[in-house]
Structure formats: structure tokens, C-alpha cells
MIDOKE-726069 format. One record per atom (N, C-alpha, C, O): y, z, x; residue in one letter. Coordinates in steps of 0.1 Angstrom, whole numbers, plus 5000, padded with zeros to 4 digits. Example, Ala and Ser with C-alpha at 12.3 -4.5 7.8 and 13.67 -1.06 7.14 Angstrom:
// MIDOKE-726069
<r c2="4943" c3="5078" c1="5132" resn="A"/>
<r c2="4955" c3="5078" c1="5123" resn="A"/>
<r c2="4967" c3="5078" c1="5132" resn="A"/>
<r c2="4967" c3="5085" c1="5142" resn="A"/>
<r c2="4978" c3="5071" c1="5128" resn="S"/>
<r c2="4989" c3="5071" c1="5137" resn="S"/>
<r c2="5000" c3="5079" c1="5129" resn="S"/>
<r c2="5011" c3="5080" c1="5134" resn="S"/>
// end
This chain:
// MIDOKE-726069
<r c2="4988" c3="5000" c1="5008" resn="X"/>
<r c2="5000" c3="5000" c1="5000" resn="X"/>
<r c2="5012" c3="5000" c1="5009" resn="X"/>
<r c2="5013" c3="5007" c1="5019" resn="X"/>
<r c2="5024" c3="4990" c1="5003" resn="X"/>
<r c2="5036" c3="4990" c1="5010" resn="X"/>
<r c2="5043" c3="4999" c1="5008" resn="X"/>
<r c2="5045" c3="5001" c1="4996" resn="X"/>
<r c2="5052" c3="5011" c1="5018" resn="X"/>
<r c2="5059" c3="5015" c1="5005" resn="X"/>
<r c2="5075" c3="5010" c1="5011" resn="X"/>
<r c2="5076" c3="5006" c1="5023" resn="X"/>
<r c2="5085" c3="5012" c1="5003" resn="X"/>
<r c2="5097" c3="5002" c1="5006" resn="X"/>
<r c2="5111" c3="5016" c1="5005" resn="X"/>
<r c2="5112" c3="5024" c1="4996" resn="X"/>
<r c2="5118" c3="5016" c1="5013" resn="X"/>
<r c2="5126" c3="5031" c1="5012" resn="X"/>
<r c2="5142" c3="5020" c1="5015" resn="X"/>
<r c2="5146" c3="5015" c1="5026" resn="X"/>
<r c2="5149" c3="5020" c1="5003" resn="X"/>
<r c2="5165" c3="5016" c1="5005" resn="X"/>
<r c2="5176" c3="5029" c1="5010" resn="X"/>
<r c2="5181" c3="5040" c1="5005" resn="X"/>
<r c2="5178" c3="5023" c1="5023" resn="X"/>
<r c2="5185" c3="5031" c1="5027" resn="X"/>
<r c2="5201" c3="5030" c1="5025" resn="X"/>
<r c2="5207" c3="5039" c1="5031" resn="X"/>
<r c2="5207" c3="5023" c1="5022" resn="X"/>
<r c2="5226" c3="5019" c1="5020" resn="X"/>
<r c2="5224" c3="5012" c1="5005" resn="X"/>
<r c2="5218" c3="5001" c1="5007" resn="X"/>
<r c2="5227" c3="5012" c1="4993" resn="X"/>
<r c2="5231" c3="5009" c1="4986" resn="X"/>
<r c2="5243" c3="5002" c1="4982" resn="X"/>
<r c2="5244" c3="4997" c1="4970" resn="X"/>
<r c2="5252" c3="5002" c1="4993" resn="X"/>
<r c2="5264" c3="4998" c1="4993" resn="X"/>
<r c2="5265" c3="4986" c1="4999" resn="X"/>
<r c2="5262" c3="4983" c1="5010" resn="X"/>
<r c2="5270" c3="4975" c1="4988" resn="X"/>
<r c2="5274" c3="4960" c1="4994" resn="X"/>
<r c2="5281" c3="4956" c1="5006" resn="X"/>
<r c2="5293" c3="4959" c1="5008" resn="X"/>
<r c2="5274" c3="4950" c1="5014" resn="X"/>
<r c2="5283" c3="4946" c1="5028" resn="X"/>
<r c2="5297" c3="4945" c1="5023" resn="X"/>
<r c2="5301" c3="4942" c1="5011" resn="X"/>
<r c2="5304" c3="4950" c1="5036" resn="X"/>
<r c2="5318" c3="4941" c1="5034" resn="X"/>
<r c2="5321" c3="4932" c1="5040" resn="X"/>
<r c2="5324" c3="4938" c1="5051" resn="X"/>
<r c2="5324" c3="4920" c1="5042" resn="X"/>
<r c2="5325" c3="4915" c1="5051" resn="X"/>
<r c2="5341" c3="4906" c1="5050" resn="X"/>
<r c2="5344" c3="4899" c1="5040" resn="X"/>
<r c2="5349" c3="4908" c1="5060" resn="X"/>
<r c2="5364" c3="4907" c1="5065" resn="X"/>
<r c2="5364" c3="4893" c1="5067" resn="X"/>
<r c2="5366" c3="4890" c1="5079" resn="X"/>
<r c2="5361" c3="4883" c1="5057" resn="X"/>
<r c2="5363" c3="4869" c1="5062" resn="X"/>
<r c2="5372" c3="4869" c1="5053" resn="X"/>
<r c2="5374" c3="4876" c1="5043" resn="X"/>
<r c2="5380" c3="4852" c1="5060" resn="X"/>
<r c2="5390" c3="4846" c1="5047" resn="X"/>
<r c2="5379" c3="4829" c1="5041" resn="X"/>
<r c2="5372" c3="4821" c1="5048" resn="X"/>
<r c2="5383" c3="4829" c1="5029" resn="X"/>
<r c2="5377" c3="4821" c1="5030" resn="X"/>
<r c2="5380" c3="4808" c1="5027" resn="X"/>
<r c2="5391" c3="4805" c1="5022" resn="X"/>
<r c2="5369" c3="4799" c1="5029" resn="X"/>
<r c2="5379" c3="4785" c1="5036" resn="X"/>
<r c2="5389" c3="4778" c1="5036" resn="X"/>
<r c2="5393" c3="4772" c1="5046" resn="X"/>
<r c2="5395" c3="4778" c1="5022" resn="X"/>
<r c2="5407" c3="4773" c1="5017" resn="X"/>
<r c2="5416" c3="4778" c1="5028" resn="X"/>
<r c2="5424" c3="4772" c1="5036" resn="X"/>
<r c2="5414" c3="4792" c1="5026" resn="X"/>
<r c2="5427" c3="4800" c1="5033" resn="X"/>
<r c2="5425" c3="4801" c1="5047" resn="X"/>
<r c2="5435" c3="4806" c1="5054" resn="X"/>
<r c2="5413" c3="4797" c1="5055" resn="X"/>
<r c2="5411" c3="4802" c1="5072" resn="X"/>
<r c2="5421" c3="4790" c1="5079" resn="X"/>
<r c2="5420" c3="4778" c1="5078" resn="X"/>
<r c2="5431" c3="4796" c1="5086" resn="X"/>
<r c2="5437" c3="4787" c1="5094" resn="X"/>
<r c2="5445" c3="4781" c1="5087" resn="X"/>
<r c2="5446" c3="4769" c1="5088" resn="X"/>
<r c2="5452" c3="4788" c1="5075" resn="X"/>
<r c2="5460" c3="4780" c1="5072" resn="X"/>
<r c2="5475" c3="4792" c1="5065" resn="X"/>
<r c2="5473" c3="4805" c1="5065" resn="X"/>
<r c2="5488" c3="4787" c1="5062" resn="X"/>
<r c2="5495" c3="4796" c1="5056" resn="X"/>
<r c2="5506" c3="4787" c1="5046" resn="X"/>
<r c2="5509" c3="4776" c1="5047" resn="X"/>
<r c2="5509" c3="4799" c1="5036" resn="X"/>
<r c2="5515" c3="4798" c1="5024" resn="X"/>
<r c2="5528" c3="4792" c1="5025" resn="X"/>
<r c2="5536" c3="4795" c1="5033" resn="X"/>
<r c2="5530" c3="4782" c1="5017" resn="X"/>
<r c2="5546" c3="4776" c1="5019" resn="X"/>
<r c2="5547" c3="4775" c1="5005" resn="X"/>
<r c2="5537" c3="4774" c1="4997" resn="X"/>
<r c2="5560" c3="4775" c1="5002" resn="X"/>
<r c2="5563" c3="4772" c1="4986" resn="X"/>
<r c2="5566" c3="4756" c1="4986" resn="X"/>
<r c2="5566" c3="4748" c1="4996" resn="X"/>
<r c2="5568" c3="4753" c1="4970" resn="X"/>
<r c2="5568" c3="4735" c1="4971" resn="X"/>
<r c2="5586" c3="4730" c1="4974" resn="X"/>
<r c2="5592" c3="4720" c1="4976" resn="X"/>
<r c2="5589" c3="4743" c1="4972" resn="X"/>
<r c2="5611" c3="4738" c1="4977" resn="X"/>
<r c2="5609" c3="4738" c1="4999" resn="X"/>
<r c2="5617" c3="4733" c1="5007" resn="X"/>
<r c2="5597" c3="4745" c1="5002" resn="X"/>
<r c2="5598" c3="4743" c1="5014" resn="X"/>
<r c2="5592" c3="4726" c1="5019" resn="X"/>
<r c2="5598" c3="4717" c1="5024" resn="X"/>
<r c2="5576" c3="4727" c1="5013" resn="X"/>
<r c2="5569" c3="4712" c1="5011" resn="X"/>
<r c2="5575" c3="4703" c1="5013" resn="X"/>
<r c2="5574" c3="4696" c1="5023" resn="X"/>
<r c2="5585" c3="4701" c1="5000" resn="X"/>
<r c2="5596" c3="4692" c1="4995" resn="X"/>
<r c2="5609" c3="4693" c1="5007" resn="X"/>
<r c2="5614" c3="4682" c1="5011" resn="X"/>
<r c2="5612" c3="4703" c1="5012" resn="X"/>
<r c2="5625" c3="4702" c1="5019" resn="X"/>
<r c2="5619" c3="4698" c1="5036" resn="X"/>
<r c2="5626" c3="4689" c1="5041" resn="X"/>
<r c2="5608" c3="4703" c1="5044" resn="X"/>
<r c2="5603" c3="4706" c1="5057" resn="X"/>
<r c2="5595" c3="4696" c1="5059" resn="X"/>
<r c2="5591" c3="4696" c1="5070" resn="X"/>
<r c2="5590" c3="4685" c1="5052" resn="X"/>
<r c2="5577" c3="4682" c1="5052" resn="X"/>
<r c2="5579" c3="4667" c1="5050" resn="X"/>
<r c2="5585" c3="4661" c1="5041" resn="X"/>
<r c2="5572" c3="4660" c1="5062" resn="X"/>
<r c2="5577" c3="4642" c1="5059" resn="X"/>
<r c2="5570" c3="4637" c1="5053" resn="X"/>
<r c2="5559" c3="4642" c1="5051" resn="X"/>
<r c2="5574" c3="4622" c1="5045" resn="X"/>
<r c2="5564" c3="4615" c1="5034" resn="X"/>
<r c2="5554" c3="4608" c1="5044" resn="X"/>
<r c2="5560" c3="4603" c1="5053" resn="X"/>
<r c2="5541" c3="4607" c1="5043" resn="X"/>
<r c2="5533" c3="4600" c1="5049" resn="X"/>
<r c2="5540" c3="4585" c1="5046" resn="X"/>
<r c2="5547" c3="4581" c1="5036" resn="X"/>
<r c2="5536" c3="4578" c1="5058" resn="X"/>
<r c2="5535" c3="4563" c1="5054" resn="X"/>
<r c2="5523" c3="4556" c1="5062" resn="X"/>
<r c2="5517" c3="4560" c1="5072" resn="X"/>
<r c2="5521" c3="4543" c1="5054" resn="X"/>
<r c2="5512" c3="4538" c1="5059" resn="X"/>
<r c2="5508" c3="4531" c1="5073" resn="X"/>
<r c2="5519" c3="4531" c1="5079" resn="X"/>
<r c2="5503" c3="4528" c1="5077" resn="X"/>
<r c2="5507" c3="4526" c1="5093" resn="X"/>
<r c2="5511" c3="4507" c1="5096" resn="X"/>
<r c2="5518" c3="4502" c1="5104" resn="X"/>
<r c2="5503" c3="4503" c1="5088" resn="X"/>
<r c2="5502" c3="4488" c1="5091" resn="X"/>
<r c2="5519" c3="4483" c1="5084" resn="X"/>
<r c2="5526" c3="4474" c1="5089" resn="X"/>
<r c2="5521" c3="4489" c1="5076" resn="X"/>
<r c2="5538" c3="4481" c1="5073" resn="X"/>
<r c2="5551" c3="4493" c1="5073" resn="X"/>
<r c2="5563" c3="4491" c1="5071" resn="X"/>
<r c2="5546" c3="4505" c1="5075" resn="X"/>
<r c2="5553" c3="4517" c1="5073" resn="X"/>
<r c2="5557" c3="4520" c1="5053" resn="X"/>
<r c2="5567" c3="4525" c1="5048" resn="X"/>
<r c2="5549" c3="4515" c1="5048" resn="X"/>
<r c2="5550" c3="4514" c1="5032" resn="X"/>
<r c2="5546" c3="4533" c1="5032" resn="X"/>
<r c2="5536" c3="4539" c1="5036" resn="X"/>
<r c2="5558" c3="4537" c1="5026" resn="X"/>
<r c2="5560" c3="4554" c1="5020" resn="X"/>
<r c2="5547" c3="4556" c1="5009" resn="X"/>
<r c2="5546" c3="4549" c1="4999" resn="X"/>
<r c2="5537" c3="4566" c1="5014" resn="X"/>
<r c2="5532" c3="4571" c1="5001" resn="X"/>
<r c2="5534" c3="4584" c1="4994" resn="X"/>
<r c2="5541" c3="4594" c1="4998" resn="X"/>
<r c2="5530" c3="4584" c1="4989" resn="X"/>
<r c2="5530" c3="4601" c1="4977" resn="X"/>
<r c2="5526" c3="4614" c1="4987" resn="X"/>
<r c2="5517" c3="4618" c1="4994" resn="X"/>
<r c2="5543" c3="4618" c1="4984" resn="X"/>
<r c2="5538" c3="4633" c1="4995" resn="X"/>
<r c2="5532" c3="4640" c1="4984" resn="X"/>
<r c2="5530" c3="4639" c1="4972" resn="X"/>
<r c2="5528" c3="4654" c1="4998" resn="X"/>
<r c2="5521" c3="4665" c1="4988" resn="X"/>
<r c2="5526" c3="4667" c1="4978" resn="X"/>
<r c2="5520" c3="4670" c1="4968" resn="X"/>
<r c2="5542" c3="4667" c1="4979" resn="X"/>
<r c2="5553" c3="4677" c1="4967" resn="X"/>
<r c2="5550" c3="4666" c1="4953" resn="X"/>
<r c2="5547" c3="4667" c1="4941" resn="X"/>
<r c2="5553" c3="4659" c1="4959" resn="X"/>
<r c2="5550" c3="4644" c1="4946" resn="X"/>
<r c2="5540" c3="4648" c1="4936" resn="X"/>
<r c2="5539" c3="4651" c1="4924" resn="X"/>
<r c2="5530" c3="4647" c1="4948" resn="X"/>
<r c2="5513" c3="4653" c1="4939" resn="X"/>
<r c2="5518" c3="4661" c1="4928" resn="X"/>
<r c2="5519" c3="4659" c1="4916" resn="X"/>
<r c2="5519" c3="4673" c1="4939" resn="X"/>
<r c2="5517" c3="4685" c1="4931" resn="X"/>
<r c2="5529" c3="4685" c1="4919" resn="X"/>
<r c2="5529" c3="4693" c1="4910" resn="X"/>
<r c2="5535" c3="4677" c1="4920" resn="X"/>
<r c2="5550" c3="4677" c1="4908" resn="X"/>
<r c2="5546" c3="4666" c1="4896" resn="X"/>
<r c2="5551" c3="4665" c1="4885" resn="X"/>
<r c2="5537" c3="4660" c1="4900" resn="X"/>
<r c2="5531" c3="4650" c1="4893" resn="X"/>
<r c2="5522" c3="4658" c1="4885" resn="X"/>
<r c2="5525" c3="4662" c1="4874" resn="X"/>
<r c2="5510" c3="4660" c1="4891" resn="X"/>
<r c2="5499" c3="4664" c1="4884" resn="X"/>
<r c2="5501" c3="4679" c1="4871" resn="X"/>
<r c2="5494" c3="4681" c1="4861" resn="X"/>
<r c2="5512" c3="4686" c1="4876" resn="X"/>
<r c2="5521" c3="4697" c1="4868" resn="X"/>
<r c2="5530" c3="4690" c1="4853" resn="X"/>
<r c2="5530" c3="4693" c1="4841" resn="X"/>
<r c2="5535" c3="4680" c1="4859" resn="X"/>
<r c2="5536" c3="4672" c1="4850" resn="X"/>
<r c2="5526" c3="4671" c1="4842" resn="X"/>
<r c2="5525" c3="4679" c1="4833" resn="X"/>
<r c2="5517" c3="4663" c1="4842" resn="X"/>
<r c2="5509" c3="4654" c1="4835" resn="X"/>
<r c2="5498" c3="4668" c1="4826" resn="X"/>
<r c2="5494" c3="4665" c1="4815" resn="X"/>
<r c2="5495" c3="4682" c1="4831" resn="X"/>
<r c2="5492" c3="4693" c1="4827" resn="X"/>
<r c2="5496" c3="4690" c1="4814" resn="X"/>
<r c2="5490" c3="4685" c1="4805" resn="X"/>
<r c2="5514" c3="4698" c1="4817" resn="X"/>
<r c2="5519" c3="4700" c1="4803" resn="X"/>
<r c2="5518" c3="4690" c1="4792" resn="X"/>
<r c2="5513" c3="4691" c1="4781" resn="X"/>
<r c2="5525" c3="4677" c1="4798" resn="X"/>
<r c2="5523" c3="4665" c1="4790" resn="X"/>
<r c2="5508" c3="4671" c1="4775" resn="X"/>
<r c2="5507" c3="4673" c1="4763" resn="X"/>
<r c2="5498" c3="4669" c1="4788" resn="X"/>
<r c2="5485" c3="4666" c1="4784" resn="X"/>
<r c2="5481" c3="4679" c1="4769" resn="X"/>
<r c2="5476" c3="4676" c1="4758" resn="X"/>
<r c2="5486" c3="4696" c1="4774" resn="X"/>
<r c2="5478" c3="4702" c1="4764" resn="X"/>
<r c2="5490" c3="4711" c1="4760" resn="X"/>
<r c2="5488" c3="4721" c1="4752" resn="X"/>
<r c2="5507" c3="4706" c1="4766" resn="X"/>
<r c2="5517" c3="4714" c1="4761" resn="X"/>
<r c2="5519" c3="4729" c1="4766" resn="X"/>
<r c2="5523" c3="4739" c1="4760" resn="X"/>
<r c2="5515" c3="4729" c1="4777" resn="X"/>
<r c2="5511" c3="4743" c1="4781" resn="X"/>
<r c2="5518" c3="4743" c1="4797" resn="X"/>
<r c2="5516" c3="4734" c1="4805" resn="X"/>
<r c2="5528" c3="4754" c1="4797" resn="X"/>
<r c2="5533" c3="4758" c1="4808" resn="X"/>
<r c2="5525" c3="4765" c1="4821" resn="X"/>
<r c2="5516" c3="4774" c1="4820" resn="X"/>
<r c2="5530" c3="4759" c1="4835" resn="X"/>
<r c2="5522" c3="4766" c1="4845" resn="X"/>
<r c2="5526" c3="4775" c1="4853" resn="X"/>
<r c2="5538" c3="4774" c1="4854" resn="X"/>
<r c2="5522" c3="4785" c1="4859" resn="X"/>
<r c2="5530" c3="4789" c1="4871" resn="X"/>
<r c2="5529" c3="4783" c1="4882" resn="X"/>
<r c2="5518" c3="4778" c1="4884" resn="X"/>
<r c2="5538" c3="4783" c1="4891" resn="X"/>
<r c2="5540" c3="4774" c1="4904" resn="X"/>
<r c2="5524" c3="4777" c1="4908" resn="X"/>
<r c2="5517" c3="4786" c1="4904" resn="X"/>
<r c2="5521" c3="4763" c1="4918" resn="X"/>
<r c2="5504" c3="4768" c1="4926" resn="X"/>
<r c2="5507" c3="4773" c1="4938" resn="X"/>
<r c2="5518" c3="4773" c1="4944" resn="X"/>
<r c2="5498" c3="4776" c1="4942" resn="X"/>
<r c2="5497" c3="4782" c1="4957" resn="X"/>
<r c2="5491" c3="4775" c1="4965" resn="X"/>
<r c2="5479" c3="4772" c1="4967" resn="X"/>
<r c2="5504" c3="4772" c1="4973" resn="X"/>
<r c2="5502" c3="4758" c1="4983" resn="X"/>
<r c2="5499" c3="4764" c1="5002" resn="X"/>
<r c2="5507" c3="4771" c1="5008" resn="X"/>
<r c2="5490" c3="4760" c1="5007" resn="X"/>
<r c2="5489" c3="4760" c1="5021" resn="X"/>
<r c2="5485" c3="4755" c1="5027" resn="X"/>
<r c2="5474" c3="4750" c1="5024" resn="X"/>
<r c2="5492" c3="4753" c1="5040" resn="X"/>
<r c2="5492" c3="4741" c1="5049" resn="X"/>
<r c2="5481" c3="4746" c1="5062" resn="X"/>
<r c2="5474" c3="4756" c1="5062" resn="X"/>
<r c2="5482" c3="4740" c1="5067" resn="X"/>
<r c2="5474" c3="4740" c1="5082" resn="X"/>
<r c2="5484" c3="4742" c1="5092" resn="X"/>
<r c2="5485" c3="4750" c1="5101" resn="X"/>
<r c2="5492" c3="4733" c1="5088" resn="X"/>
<r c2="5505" c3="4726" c1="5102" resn="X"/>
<r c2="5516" c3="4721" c1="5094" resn="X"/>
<r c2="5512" c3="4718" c1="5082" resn="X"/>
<r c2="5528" c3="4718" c1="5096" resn="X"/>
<r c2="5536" c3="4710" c1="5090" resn="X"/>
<r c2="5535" c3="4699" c1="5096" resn="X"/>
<r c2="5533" c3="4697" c1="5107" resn="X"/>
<r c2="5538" c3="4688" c1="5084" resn="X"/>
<r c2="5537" c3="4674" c1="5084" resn="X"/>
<r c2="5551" c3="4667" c1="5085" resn="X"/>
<r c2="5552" c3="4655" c1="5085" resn="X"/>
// end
């Protein structure tokens, strides 16, 4: 017969961040928008959709869609662009 004796009950803790957030920090979208250059394409230098665009877009299209207000998202970078 096996017998089996639990000794800690208590859930690890463990002090990770996790991925979203490892190596990266919080900017607001007036920083995004003000600090942050628009990508362009390489072969003609044609401007595309910055992050702030996205994210002002897709906020948009939210409300539009179910009439429902958001609170700002929580944006973080790696590096500034």
C-alpha cells in the first residue's frame, strides 16, 4: 500500500509577469498619438495605420456596433516607434 502525506497546501506563488506585460511599459494613446511615428511602407514610403489610428478606430466601430461606451485600453509598448 502507497501511503501519500500532503505536506503545503498552499498554491505556489510565483512572481512572473505575464507575456503581454514582460518587457514591455504603459503609455497612454495622447502619448502613442503625440511620441510615436506612423509606419510606412518601405518600397514607396506609402503612410500606414498607426497604433493610435487602430486603437481609435476599432473604439470607434465598438460603439457604433452595440452603442456602448468604453474606457480608454491599456496600451504597452516594447520601445518607441
Amino acid at each position: 500500500m502507497i501511503e501519500v502525506q500532503i505536506l503545503n497546501q498552499q498554491p505556489a506563488l510565483i512572481d512572473q509577469k505575464p507575456f503581454v506585460e514582460a518587457n514591455t511599459v504603459p503609455v497612454s494613446l495622447q502619448e502613442l498619438t503625440a511620441d510615436h511615428i506612423i509606419p510606412v511602407f518601405t518600397r514607396n514610403n506609402q503612410p500606414l495605420i498607426s497604433q493610435a489610428q487602430f486603437i481609435d478606430l476599432t473604439r470607434d466601430m465598438l460603439t457604433d456596433l452595440n452603442g456602448s461606451s468604453f474606457s480608454l485600453p491599456e496600451i504597452r509598448v516594447s520601445h518607441p516607434i
